[in-house]
C-alpha positions in Angstrom: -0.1 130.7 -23.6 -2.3 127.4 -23.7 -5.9 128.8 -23.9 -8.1 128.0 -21.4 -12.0 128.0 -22.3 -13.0 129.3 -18.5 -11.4 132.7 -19.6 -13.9 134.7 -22.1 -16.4 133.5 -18.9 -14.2 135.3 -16.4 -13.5 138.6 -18.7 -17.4 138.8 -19.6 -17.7 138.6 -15.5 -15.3 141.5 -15.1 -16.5 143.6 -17.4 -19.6 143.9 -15.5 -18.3 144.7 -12.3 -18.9 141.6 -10.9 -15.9 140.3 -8.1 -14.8 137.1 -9.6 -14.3 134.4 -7.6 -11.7 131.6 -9.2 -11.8 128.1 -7.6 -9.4 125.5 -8.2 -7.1 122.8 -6.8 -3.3 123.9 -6.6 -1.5 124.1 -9.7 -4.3 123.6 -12.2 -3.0 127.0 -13.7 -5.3 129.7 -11.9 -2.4 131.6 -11.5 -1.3 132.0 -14.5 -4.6 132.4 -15.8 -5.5 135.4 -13.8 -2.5 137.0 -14.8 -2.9 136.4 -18.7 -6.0 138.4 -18.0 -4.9 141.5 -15.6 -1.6 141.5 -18.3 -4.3 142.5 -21.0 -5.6 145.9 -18.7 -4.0 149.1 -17.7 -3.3 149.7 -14.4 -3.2 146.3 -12.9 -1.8 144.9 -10.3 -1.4 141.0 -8.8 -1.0 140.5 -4.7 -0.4 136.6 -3.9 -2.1 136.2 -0.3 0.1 133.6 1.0 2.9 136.4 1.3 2.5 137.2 5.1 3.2 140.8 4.4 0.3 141.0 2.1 -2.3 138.7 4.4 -1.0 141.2 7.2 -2.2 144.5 5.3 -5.3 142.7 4.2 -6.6 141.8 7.7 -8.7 145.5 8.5 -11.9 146.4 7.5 -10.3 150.2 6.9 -11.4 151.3 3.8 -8.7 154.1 3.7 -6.0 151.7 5.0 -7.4 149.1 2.0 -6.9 151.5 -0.3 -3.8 152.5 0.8 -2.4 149.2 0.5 -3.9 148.9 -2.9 -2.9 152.0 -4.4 -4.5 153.6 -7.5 -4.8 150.2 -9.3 -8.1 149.6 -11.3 -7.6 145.7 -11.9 -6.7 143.9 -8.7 -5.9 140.0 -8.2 -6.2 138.6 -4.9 -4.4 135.3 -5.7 -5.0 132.3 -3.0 -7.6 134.8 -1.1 -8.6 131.8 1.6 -5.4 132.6 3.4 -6.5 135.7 4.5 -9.0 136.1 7.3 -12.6 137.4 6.8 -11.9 137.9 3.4 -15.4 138.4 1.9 -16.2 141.6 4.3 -12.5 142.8 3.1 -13.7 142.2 -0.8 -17.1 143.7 0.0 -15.6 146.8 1.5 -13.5 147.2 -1.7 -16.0 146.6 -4.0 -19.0 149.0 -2.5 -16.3 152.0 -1.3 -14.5 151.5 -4.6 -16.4 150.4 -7.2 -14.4 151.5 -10.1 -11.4 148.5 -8.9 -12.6 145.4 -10.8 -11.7 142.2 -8.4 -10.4 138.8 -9.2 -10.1 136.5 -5.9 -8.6 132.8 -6.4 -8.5 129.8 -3.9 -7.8 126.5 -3.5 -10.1 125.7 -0.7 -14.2 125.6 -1.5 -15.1 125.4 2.2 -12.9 128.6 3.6 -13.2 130.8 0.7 -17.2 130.1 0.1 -17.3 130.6 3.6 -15.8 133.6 4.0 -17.0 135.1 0.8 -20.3 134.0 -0.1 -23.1 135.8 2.2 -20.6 138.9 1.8 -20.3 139.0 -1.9 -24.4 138.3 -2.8 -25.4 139.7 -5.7 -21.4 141.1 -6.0 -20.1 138.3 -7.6 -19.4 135.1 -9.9 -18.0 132.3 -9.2 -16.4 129.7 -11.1 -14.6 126.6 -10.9 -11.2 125.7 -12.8 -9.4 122.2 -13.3 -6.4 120.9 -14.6 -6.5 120.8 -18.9 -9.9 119.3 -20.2 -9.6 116.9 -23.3 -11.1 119.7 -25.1 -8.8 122.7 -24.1 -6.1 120.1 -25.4 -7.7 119.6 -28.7 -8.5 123.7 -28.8 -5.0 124.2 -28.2 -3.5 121.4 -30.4 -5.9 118.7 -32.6 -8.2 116.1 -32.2 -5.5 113.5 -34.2 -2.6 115.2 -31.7 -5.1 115.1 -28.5 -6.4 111.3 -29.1 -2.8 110.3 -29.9 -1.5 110.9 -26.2 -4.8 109.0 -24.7 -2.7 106.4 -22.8 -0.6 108.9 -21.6 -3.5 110.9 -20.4 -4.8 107.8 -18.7 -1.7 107.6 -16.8 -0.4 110.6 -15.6 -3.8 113.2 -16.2 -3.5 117.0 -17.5 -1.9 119.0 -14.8 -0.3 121.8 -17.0 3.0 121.4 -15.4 2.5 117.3 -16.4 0.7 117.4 -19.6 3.7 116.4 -22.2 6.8 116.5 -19.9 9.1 113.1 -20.1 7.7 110.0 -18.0 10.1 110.7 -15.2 9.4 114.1 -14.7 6.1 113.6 -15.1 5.9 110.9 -12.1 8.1 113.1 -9.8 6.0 116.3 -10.6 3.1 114.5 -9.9 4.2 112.6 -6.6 5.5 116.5 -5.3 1.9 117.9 -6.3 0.2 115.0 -3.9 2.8 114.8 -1.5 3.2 118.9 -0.9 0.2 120.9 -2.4 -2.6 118.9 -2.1 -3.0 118.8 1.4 -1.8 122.1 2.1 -5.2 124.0 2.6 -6.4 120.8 3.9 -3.9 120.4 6.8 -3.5 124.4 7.0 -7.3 125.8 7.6 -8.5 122.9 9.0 -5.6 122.0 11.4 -5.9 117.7 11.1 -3.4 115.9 13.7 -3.4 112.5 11.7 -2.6 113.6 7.7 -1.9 110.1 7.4 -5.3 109.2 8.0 -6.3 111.7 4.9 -3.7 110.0 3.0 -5.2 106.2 3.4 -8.3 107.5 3.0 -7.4 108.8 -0.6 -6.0 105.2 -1.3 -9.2 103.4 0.0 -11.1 105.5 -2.2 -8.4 105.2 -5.2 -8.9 101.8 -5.6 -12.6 102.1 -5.2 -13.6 103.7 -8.2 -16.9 102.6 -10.4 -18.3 100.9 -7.1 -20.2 102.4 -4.4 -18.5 103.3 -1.2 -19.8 102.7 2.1 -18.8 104.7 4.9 -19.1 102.2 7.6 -16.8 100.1 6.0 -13.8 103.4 5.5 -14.7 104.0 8.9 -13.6 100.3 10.4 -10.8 100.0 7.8 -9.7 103.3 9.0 -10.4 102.6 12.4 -12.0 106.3 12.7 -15.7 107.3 13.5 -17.7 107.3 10.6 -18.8 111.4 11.6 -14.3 111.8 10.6 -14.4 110.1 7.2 -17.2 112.1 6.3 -15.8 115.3 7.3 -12.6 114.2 5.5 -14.2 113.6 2.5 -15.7 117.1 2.5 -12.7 118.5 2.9 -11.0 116.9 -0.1 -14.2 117.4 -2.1 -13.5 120.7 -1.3 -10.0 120.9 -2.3 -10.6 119.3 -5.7 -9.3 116.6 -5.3 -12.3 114.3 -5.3 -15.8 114.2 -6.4 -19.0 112.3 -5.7 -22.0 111.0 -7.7 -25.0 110.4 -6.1 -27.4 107.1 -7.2 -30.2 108.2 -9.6 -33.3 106.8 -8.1 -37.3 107.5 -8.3 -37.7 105.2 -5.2 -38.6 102.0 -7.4 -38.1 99.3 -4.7 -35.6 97.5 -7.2 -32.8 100.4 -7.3 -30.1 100.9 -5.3 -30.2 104.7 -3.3 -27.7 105.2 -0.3 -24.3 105.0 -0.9 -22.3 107.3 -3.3 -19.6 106.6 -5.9 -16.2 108.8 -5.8 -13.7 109.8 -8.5 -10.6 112.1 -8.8 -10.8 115.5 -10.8 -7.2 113.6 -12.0 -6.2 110.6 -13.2 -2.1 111.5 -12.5 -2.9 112.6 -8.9 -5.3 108.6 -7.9 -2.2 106.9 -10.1 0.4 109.1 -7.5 -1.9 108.1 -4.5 -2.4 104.0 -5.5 1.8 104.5 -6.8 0.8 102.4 -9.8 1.9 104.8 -13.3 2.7 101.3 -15.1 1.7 101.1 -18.7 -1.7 100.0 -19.3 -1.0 96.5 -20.6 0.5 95.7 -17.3 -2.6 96.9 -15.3 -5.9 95.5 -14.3 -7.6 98.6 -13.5 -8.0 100.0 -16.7 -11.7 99.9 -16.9 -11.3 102.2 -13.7 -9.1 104.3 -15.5 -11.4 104.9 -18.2 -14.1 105.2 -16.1 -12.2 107.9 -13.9 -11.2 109.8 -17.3 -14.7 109.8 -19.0 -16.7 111.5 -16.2 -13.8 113.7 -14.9 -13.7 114.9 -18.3 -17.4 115.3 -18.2 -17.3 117.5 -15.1 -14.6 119.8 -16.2 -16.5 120.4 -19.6 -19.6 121.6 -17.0 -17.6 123.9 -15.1 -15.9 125.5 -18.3 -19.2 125.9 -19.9 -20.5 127.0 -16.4 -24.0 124.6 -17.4 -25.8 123.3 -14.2 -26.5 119.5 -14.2 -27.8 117.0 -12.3 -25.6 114.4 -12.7 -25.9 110.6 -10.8 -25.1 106.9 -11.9 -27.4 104.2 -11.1 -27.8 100.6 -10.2 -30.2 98.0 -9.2 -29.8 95.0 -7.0 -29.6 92.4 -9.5 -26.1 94.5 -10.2 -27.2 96.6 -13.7 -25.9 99.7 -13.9 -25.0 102.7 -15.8 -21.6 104.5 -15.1 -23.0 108.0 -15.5 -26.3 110.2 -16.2 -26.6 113.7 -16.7 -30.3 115.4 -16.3 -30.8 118.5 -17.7 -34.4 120.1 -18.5 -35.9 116.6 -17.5 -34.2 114.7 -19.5 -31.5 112.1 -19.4 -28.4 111.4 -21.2 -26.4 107.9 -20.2 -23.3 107.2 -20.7 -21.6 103.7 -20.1 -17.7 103.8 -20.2 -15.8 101.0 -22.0 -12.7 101.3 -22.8 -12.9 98.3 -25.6 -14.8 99.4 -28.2 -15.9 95.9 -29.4 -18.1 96.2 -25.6 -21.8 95.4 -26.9 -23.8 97.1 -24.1 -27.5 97.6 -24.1 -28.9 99.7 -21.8 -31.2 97.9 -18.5 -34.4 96.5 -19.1 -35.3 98.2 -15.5 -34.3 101.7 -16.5 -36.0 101.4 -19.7 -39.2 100.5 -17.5 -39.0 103.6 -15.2 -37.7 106.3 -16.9 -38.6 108.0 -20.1 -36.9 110.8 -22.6 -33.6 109.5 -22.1 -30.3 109.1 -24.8 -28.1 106.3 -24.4 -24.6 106.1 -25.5 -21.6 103.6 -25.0 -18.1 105.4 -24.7 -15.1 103.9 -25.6 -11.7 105.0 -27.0 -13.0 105.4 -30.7 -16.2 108.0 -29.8 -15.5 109.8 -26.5 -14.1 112.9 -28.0 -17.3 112.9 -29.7 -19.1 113.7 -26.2 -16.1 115.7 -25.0 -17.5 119.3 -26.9 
């Protein structure tokens, strides 16, 4: 069992008999996670949600018939809980007539299950967030020498659990099937989009795009769509997990840069499936990108384990200096620029230095970044 470091988080959740909610995009191992954890209890039990029989029973608001359907089970796993409708009330009614079942719910989809289960569960429950292997699950599980050895590889085809360490080919077809298949699938399923190839081009524009600001005008003529579609779009695969955003840091100085956003993927396997590029990095020009892409994907997963709250930007000014990534937390900053040669001199902007105070700067490359990857 590879030890993930979301799961003392979860079982400290449980124990206080707290629904836990379990967000993640498909495959990252939330499955197998939750049952690890129910394995470990008495009188547990695991319904999968995407079975129509189950997402049948589970659609009443009967607390006898939930019970029923539930049976005398004290740890219960609602696994891919968006699929069923009005879920939150159905959890709620659990939870309040039956408080002595402990509840695990998991999804794939952000938007439905929040939805459904937020103003519901208030004050019931936790949420958390879980991604495919951090760096530092894969040095918890292994060694920093093992973890740092299998960099490139990381680079190239990202920590999917059912990628991580499996032969090149395998790798690249498991990773074309996850895009291709499971990606989309609450996506395309809750949401009901006529033109998935439209999603799909979008995911390249934005591939190939990484480290620069994005405008939206310009996906929206590429695309030749109305800018209102690419936004929601890009909701919904924020959503899914399947991209993120970072928003300019700015005080309003008339030099900086404050509009657009930049966009990376939670994986570096899944942009590579997208752009169809898995060549070896000496053949490839996008290797800053790559690093860039690793570095603050990593960055982000090590928040969500650690369930710490950050503000978290990059910023630039109009003569074009910029810092790849900032996190904020209790009013002061820590910068990180990401270069992947570690003979890169960088010194941080003369304008940033001007406006901002109680800040730590810090150049990443391939000899230190486990050192920021706790």
């Amino acid at each position: 069992m590879f030890l993930r470091k979301i799961k003392d988080r979860i079982e400290s959740a449980f124990k206080i008999n707290k629904v836990v909610v379990l967000l993640g995009a498909r495959r990252v191992g939330k499955t197998t996670l939750v049952k690890s954890i129910i394995d470990e209890l008495p009188e547990s039990r695991y319904i999968n949600c995407e079975l129509l029989q189950n997402r049948e029973l589970l659609q009443t608001t009967n607390s006898e018939k939930l019970f029923s359907f539930i049976g005398s089970y004290k740890h219960v796993v609602f696994d891919e809980a968006q699929s069923v409708p009005n879920i939150g009330n159905v959890l709620k009614i659990i939870h309040d007539t039956y408080p002595e079942i402990k509840i695990i719910a998991t999804g794939s989809s952000a938007l439905s299950l929040q939805q459904d289960s937020g103003e519901p569960l208030t004050g019931r429950s936790r949420f958390f967030t879980m991604t495919a292997f951090s760096f530092s699950e894969l040095v918890q599980n292994e060694d920093i020498v093992s973890a740092s050895a299998k960099l490139e590889n990381l680079l190239r085809f990202g920590t999917y659990p059912d990628v991580y360490n499996k032969p090149e080919d395998f790798a690249i077809e498991e990773l074309d099937n996850i895009a291709s298949n499971y990606l989309y699938k609450d996506v395309l399923q809750f949401e009901r989009l006529k033109k998935p190839e439209i999603l799909h081009n979008l995911l390249k524009l934005l591939a190939f795009q990484i480290g620069g600001e994005v405008s939206l005008n310009e996906l929206s003529n590429k695309l030749d769509v109305h800018i209102n579609t690419v936004k929601r779009y890009i909701e919904l695969l924020e959503n899914s997990f399947i991209i993120f955003s970072l928003s300019p840091l700015s005080n309003n100085p008339r030099n900086e840069i404050g509009k657009n956003k930049k966009y990376y993927f939670y994986d570096n396997g899944i942009r590579n499936s997208i752009i169809r590029n898995f060549n070896t990095l000496e053949y490839r020009n996008d290797v800053g990108h790559l690093w860039e892409n690793f570095f603050i994907s990593e960055m982000r997963k090590n928040n969500f384990n650690s369930g710490k709250i950050k503000n978290t930007y990059f910023w630039r000014n109009y003569q074009k200096k910029e810092i790849d990534y900032i996190e904020e937390f209790g009013g002061e900053f820590k910068l990180y620029e990401c270069k992947y040669n570690p003979d890169r001199k960088v010194k941080i902007p003369m304008d940033f230095k001007n406006n901002y105070s109680s800040y730590e700067f810090n150049v990443v490359n391939t000899e230190n970044f486990w050192k920021f990857l706790d």
